[in-house]
C-alpha positions as a Markdown table, in Angstrom:
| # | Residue | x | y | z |
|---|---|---|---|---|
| 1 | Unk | -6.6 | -44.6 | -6.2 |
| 2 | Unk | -5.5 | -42.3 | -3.3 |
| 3 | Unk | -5.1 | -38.3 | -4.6 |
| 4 | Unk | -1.5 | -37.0 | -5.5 |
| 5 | Unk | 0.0 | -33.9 | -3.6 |
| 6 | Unk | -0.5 | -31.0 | -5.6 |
| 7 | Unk | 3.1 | -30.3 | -7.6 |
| 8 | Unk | 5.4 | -27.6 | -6.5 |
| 9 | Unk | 4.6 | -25.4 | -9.5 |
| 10 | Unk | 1.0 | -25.7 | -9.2 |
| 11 | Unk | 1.3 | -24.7 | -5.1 |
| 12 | Unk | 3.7 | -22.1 | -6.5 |
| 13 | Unk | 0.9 | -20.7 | -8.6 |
| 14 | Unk | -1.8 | -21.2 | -6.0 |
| 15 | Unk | 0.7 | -18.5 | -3.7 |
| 16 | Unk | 1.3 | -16.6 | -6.6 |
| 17 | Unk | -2.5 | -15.5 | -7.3 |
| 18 | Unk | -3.0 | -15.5 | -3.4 |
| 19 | Unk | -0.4 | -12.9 | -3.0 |
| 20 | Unk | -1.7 | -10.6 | -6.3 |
| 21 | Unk | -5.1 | -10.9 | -4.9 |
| 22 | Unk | -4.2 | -9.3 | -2.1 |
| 23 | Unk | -2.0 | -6.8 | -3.5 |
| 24 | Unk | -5.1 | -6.0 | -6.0 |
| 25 | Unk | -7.3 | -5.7 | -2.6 |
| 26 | Unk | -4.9 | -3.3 | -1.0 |
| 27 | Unk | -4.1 | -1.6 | -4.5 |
| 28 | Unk | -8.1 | -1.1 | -4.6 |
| 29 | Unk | -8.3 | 0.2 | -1.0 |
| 30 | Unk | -5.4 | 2.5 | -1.7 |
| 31 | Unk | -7.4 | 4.1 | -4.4 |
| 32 | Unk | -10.2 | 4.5 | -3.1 |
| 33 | Unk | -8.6 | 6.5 | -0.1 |
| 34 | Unk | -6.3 | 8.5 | -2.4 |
| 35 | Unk | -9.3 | 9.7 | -4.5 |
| 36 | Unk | -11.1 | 10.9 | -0.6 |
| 37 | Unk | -7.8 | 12.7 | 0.0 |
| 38 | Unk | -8.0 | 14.1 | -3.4 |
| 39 | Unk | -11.6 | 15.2 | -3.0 |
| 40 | Unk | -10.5 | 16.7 | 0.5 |
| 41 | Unk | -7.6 | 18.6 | -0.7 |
| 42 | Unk | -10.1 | 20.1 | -3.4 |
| 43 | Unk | -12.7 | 21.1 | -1.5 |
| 44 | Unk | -9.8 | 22.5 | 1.2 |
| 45 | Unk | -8.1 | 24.6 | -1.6 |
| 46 | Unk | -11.0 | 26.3 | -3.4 |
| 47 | Unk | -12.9 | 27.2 | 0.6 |
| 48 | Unk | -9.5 | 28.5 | 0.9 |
| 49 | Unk | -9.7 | 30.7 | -2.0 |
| 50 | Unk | -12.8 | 31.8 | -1.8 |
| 51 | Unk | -11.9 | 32.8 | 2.0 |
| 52 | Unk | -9.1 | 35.1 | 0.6 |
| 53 | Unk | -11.5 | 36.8 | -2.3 |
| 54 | Unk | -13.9 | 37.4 | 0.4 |
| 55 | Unk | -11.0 | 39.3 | 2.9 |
| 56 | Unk | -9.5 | 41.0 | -0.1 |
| 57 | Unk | -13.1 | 42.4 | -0.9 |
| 58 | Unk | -13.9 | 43.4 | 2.5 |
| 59 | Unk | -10.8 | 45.1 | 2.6 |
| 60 | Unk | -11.3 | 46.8 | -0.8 |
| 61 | Unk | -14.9 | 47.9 | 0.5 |
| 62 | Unk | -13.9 | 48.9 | 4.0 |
| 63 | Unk | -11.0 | 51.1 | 2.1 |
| 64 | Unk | -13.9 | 52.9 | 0.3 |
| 65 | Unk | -16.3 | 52.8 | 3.3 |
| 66 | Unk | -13.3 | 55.2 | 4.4 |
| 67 | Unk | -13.7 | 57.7 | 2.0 |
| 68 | Unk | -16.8 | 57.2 | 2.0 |
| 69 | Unk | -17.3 | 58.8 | 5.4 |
| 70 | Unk | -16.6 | 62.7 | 4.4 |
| 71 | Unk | -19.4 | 62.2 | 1.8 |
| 72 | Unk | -22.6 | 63.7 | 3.3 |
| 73 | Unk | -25.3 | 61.4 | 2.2 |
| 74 | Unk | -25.3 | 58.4 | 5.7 |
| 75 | Unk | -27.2 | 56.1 | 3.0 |
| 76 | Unk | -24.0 | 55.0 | 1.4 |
| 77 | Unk | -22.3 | 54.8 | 4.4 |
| 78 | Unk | -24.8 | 52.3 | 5.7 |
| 79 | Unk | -24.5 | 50.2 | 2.4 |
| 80 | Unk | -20.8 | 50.3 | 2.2 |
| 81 | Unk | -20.5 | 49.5 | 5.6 |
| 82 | Unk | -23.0 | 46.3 | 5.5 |
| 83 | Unk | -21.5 | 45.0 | 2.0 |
| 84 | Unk | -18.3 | 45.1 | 3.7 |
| 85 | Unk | -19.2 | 43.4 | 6.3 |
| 86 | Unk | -20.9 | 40.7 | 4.2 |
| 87 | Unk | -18.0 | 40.1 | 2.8 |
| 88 | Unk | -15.7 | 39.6 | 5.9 |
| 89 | Unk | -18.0 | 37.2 | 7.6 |
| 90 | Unk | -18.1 | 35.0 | 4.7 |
| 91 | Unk | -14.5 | 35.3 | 4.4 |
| 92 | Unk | -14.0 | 34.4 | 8.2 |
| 93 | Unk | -16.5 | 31.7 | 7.6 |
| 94 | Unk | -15.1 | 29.9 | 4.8 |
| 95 | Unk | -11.7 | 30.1 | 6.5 |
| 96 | Unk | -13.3 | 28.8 | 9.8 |
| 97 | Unk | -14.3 | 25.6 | 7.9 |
| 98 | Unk | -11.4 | 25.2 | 6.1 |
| 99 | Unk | -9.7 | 25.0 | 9.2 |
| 100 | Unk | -11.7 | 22.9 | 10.7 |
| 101 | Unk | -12.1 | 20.3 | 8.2 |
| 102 | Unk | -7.7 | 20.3 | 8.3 |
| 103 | Unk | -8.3 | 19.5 | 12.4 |
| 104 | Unk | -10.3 | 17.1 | 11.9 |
| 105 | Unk | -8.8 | 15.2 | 8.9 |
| 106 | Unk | -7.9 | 11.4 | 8.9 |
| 107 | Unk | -4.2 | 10.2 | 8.8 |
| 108 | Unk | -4.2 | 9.5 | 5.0 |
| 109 | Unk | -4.4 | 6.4 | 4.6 |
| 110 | Unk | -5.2 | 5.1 | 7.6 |
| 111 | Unk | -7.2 | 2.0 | 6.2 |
| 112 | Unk | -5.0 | 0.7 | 3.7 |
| 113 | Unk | -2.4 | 1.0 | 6.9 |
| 114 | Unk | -4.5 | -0.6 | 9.1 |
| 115 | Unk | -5.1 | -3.9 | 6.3 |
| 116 | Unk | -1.3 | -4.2 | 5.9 |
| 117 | Unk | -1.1 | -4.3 | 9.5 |
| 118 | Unk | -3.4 | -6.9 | 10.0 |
| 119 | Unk | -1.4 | -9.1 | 6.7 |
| 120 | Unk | 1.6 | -8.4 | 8.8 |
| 121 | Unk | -0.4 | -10.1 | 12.0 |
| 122 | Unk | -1.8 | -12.8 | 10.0 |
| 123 | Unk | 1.7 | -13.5 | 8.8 |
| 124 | Unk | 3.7 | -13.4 | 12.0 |
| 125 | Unk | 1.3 | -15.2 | 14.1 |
| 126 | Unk | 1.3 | -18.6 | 15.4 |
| 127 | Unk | -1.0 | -20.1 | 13.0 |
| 128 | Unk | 1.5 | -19.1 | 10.4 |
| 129 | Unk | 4.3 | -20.9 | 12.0 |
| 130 | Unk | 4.4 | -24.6 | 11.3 |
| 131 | Unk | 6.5 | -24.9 | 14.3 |
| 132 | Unk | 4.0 | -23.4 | 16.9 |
| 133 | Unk | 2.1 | -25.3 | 19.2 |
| 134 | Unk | -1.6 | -26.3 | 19.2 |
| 135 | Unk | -2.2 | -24.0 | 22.5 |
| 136 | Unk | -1.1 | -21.0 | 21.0 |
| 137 | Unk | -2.9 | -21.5 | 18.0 |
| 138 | Unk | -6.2 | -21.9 | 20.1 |
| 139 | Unk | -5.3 | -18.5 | 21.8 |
| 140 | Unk | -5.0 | -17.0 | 18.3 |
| 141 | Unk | -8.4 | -18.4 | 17.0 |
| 142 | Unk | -10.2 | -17.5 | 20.6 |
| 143 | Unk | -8.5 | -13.8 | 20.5 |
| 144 | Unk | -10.1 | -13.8 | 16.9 |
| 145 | Unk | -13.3 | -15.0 | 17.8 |
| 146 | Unk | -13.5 | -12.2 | 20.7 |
| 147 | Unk | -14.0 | -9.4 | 18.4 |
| 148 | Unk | -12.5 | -6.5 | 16.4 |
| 149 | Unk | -9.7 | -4.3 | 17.9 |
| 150 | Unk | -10.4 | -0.7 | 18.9 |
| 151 | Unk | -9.1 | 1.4 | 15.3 |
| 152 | Unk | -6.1 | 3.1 | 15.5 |
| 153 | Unk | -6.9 | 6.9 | 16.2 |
| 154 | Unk | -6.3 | 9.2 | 13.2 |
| 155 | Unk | -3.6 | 11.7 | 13.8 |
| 156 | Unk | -3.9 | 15.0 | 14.2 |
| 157 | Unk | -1.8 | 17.9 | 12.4 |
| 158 | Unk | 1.1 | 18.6 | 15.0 |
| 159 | Unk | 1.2 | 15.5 | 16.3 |
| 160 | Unk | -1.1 | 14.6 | 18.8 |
| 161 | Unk | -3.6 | 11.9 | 18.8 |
């Protein structure tokens, strides 16, 4: 006895679970980056912060390293002078980084982007259409077989790339 097509609500169903696995895939990756950008936008904020207390002391101290300078002992000078400098360069510093790490940042994102992307091929290729031909499905399977793409470049703040 020969097998029976599968029934339009069990291929129904088999699409169905196809399509919510891969909306749970992309749903997965899109948390995963969210929680990096999270993490990023932490660590960004409270080097930023610190940055600031660190300016706002150095200026406190170099305001008393002023009057400090009619006093007549040159010992407090010398210690009021390096603690305030202390306190700029790990101000400066911490900005520095912060700015940086905001250069050098990922376009948010860019994976989950770059799997929808690749859905989007898989979906408007000829191996999707019933109607293409058999030679450019073999140019499909061959481009497939020649290796990964080069990754899209992350963007940069302002623009470039």
């Amino acid at each position: 006895m020969a097998a029976q097509p599968p029934t339009i609500s069990a291929a129904l169903r088999s699409l169905s679970a196809s399509v919510l696995a891969v909306g749970r895939t992309r749903l997965e990756l899109f948390g995963i980056e969210f929680a990096e950008q999270k993490a990023n936008a932490m660590r960004a904020g409270i080097l930023a912060a610190v940055g600031l207390l660190c300016l706002a002391m150095a200026a406190a101290v170099f305001t008393a390293f002023i009057a400090v300078i009619f006093w007549d002992t040159e010992h407090r000078l010398l210690a009021v002078g390096l603690l305030g400098l202390a306190w700029l360069l790990g101000g400066v510093a911490c900005l520095l980084i912060v700015m940086r790490s905001v250069r050098q940042a990922q376009h948010p994102f860019s994976l989950t982007l770059a799997e929808l992307e690749r859905d989007y091929d898989v979906l408007t290729s000829p191996l999707a259409d019933p109607d293409s031909t058999r030679a450019e499905r073999q140019a499909v399977v061959q481009r497939a077989d020649a290796g990964p793409t080069e990754p899209v470049p992350p963007v940069t703040p302002g623009g470039q790339s």
